[in-house]
Backbone as JSON Lines, residues from 0, in Angstrom:
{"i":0,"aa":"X","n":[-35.2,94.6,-6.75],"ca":[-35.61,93.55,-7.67],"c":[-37.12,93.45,-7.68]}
{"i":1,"aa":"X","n":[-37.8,93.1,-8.21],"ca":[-38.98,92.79,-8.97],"c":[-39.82,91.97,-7.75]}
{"i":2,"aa":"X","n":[-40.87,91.89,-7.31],"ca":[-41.48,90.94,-6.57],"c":[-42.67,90.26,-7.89]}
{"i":3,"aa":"X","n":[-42.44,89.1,-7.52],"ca":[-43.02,88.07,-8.35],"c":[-44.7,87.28,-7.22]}
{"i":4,"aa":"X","n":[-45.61,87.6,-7.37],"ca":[-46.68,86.52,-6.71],"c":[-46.39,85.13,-7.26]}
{"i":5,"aa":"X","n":[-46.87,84.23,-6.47],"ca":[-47.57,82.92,-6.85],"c":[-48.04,82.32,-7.71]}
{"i":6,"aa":"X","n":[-49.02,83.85,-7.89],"ca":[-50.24,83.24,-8.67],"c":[-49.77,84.02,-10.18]}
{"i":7,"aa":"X","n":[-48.26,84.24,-10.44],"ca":[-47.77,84.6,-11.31],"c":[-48.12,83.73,-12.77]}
{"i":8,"aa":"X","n":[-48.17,82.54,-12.59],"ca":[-48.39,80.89,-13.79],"c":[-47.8,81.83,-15.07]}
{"i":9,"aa":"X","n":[-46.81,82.32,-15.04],"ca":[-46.11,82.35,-16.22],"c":[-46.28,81.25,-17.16]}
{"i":10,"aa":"X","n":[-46.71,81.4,-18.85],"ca":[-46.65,80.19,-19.56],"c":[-45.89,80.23,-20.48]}
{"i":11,"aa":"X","n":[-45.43,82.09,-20.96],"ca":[-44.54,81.88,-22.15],"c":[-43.0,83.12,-21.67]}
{"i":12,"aa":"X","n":[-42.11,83.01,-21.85],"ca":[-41.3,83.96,-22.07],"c":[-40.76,84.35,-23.24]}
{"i":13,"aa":"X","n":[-40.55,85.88,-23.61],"ca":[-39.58,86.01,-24.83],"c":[-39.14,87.51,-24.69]}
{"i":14,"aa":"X","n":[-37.88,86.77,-24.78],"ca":[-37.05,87.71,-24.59],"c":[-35.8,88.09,-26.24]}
{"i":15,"aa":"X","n":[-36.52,89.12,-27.1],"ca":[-35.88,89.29,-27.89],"c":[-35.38,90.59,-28.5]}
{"i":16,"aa":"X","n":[-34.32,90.97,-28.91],"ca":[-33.38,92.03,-29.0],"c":[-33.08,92.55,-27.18]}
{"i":17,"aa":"X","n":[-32.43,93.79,-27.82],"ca":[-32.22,94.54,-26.32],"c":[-30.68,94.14,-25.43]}
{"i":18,"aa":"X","n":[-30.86,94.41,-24.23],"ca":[-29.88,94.03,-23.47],"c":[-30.45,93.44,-22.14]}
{"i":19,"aa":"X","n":[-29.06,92.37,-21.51],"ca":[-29.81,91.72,-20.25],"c":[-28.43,91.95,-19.59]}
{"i":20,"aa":"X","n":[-28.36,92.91,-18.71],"ca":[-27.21,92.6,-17.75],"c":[-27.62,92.29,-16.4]}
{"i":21,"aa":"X","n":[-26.8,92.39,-15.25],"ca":[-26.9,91.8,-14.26],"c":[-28.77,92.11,-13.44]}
{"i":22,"aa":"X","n":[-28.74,93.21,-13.32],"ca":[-30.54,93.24,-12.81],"c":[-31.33,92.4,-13.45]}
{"i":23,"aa":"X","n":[-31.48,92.41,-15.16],"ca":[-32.04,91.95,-15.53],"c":[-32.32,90.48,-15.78]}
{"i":24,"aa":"X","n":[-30.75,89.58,-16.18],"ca":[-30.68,88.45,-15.9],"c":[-31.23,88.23,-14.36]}
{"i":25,"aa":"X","n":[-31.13,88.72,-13.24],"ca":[-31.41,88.45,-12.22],"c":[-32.72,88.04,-12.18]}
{"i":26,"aa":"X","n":[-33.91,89.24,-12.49],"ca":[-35.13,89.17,-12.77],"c":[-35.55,87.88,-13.21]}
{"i":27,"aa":"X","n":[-34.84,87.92,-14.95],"ca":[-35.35,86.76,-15.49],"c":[-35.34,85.51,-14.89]}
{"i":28,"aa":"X","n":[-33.96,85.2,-14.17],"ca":[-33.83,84.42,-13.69],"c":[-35.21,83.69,-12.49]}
{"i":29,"aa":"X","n":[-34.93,84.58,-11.57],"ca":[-36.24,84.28,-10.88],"c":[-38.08,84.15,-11.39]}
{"i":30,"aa":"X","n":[-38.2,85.02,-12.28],"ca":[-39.17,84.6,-13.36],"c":[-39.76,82.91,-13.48]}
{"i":31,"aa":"X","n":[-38.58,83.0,-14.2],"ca":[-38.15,81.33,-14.82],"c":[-38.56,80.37,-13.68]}
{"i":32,"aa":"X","n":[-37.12,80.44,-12.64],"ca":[-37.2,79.87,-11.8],"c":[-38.59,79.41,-10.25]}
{"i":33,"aa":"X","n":[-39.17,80.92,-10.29],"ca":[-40.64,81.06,-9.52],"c":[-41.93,80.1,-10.19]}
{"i":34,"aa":"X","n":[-41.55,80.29,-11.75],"ca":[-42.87,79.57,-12.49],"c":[-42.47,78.25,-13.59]}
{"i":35,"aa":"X","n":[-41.73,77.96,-12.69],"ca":[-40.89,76.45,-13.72],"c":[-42.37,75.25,-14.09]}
{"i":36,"aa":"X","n":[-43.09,75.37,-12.71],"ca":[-44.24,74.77,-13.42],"c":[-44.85,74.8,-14.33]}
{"i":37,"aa":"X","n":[-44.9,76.09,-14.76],"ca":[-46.04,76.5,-15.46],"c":[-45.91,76.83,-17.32]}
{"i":38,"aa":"X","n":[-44.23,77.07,-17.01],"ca":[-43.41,77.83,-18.31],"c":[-43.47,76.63,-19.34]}
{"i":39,"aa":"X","n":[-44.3,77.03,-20.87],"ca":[-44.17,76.41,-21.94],"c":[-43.29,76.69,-22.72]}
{"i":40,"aa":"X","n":[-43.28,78.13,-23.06],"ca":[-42.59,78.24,-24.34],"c":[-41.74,79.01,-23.72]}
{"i":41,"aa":"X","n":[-39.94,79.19,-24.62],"ca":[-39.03,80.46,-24.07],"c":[-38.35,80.43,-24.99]}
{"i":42,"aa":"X","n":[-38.28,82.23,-25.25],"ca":[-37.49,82.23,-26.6],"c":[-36.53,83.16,-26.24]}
{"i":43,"aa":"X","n":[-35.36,83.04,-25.96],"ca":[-34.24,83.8,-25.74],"c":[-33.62,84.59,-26.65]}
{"i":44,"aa":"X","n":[-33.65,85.41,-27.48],"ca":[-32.5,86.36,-28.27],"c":[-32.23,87.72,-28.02]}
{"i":45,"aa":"X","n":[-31.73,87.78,-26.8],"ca":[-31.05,89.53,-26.26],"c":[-29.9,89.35,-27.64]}
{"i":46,"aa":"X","n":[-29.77,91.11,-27.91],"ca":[-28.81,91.45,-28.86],"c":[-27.7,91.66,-28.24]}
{"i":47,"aa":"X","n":[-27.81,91.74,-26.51],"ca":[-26.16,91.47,-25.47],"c":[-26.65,91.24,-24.68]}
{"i":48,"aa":"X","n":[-25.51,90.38,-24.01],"ca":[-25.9,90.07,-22.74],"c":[-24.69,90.25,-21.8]}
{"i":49,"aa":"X","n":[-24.82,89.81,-20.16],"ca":[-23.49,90.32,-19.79],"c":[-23.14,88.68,-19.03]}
{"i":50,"aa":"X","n":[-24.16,88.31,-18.99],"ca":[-24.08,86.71,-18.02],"c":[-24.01,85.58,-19.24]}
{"i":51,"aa":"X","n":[-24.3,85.82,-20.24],"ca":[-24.45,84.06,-21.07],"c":[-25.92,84.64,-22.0]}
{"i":52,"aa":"X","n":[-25.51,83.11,-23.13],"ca":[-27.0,83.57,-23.96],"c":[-27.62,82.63,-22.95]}
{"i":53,"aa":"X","n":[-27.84,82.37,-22.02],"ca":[-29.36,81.51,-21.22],"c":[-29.48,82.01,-20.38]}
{"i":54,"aa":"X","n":[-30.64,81.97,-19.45],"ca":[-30.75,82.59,-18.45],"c":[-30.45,81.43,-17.71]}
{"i":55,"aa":"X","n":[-29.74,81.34,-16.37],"ca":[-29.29,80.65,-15.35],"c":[-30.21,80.13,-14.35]}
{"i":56,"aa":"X","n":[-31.4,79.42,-14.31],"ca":[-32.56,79.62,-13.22],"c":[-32.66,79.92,-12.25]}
{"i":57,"aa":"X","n":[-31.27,79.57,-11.2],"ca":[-30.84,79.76,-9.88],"c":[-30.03,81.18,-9.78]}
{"i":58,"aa":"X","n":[-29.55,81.44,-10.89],"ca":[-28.65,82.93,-10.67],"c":[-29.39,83.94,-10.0]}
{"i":59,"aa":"X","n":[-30.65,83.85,-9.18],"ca":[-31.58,85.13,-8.68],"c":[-30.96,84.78,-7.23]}
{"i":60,"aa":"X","n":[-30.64,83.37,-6.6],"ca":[-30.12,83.23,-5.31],"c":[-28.68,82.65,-5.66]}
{"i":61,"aa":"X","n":[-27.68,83.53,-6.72],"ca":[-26.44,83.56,-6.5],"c":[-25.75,81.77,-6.82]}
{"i":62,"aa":"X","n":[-26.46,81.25,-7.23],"ca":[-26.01,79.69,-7.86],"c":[-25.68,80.17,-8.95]}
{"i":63,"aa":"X","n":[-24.67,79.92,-9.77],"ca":[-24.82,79.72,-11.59],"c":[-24.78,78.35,-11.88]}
{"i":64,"aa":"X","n":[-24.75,77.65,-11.39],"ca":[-24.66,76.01,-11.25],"c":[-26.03,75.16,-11.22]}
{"i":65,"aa":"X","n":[-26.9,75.99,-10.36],"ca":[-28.33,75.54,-10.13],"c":[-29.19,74.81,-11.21]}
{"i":66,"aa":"X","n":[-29.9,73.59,-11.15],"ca":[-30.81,73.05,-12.03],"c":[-32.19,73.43,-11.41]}
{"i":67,"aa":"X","n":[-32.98,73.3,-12.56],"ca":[-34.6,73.71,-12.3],"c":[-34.92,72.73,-13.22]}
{"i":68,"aa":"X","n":[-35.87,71.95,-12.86],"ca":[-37.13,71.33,-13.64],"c":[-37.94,71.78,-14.46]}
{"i":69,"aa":"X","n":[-38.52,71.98,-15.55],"ca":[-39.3,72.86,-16.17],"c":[-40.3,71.27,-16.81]}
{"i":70,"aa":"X","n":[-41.34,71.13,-15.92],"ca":[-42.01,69.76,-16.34],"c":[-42.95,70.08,-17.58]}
{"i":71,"aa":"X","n":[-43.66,71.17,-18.07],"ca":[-44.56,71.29,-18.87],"c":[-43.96,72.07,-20.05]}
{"i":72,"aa":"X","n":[-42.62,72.53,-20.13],"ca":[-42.05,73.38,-21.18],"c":[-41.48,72.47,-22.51]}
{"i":73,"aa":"X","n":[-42.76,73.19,-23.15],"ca":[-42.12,72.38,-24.61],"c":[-41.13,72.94,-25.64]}
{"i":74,"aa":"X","n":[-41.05,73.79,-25.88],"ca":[-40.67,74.44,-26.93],"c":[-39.83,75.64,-26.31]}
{"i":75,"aa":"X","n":[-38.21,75.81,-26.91],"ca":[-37.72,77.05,-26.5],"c":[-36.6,77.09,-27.86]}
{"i":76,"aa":"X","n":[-36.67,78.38,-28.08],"ca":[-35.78,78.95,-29.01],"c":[-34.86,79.71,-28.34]}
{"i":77,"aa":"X","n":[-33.29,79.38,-28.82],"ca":[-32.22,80.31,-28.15],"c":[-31.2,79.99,-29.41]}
{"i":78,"aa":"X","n":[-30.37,81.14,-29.49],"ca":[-28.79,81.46,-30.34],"c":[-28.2,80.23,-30.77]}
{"i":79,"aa":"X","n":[-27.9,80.07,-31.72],"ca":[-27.24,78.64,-32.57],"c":[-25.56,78.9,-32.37]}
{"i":80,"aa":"X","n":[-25.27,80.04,-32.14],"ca":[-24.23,81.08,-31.93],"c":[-24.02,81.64,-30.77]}
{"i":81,"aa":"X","n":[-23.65,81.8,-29.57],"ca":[-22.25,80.56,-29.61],"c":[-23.37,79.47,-29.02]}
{"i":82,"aa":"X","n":[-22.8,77.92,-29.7],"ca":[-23.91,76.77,-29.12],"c":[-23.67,76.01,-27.45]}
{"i":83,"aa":"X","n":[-24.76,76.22,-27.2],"ca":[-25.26,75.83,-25.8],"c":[-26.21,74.53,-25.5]}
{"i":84,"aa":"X","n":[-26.31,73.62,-25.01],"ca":[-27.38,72.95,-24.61],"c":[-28.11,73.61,-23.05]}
{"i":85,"aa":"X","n":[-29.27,73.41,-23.58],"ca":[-29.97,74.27,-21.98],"c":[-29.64,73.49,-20.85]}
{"i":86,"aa":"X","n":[-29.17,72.01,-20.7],"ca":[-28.98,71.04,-19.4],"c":[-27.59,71.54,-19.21]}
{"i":87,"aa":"X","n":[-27.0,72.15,-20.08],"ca":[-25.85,72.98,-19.56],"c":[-25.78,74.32,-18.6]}
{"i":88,"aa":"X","n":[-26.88,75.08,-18.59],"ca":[-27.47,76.03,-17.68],"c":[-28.51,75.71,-16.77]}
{"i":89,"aa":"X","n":[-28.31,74.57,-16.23],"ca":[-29.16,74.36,-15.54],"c":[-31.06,74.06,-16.03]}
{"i":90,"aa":"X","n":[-31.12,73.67,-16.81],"ca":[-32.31,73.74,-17.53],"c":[-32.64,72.14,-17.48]}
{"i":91,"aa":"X","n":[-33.48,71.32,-17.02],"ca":[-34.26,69.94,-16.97],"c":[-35.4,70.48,-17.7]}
{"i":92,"aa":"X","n":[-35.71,69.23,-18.96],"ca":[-36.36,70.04,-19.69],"c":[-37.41,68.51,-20.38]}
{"i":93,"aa":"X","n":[-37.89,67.85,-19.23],"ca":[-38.42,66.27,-19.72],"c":[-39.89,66.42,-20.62]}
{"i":94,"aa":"X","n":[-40.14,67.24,-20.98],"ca":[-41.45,67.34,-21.83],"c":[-40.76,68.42,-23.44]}
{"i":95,"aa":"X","n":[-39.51,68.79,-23.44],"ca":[-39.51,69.09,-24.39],"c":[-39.82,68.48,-25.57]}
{"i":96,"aa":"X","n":[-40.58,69.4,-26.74],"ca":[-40.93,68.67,-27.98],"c":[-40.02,69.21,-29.36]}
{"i":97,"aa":"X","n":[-39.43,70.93,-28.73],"ca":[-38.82,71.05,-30.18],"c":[-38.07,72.33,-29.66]}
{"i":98,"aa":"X","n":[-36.67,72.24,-30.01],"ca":[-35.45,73.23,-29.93],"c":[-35.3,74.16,-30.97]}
{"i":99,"aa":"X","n":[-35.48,75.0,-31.18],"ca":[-35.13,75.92,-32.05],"c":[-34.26,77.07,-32.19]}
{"i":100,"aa":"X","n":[-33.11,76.42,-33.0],"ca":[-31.98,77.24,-32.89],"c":[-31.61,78.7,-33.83]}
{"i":101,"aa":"X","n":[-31.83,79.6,-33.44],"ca":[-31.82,80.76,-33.9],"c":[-30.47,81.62,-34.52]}
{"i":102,"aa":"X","n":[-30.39,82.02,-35.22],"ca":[-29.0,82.22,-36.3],"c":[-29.29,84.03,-36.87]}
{"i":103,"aa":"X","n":[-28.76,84.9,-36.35],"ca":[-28.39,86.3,-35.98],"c":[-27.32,86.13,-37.46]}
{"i":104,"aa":"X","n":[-28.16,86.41,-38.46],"ca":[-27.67,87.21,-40.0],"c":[-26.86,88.14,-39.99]}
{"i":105,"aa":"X","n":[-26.99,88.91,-38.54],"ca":[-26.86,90.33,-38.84],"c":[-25.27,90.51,-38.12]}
{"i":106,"aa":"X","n":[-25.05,89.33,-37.26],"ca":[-23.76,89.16,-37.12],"c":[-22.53,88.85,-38.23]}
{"i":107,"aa":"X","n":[-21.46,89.99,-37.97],"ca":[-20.5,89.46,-39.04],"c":[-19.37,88.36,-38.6]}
């Protein structure tokens, strides 16, 4: 797996097309979860996934249940299809300003 520093201050993620299976959700996961301080924006649209359309914050230490705080994250875009709330994946999200739900045309 990926070693992440400290002084990582992640501010934006985006993660769009492609695939996320288990390594990778893992990764992301800890990502997320290492720089919850810092993370503003996150825009989720893998074209598959093998865990869920969200990333799980705690799924890097084997929780799928786990909550994370994300105090400065305003803005995240994820799949309107199938619908999710992020406090459903573990996502605390007290500074959000705007959800944006994303809608895959290309699905029949």
């Amino acid at each position: 797996a990926e070693e992440l520093s400290p002084e990582d201050n992640m501010q934006e993620l985006r993660v769009w097309g492609g695939g996320v299976a288990n390594a990778q959700e893992d990764t992301l996961s800890r990502r997320v979860d290492e720089n919850a301080s810092t993370l503003q924006v996150v825009v989720y649209k893998p074209d598959h996934t093998k865990g869920g359309i969200l990333i799980r914050p705690k799924y890097h230490r084997g929780d799928r249940r786990g909550v994370q705080t994300f105090p400065v994250l305003t803005h995240m875009s994820i799949r309107l299809v199938p619908s999710v709330m992020p406090a459903e994946f573990g996502w605390r999200l007290p500074a959000l300003k705007q959800l944006t739900l994303l809608l895959d045309l290309s699905v029949q």
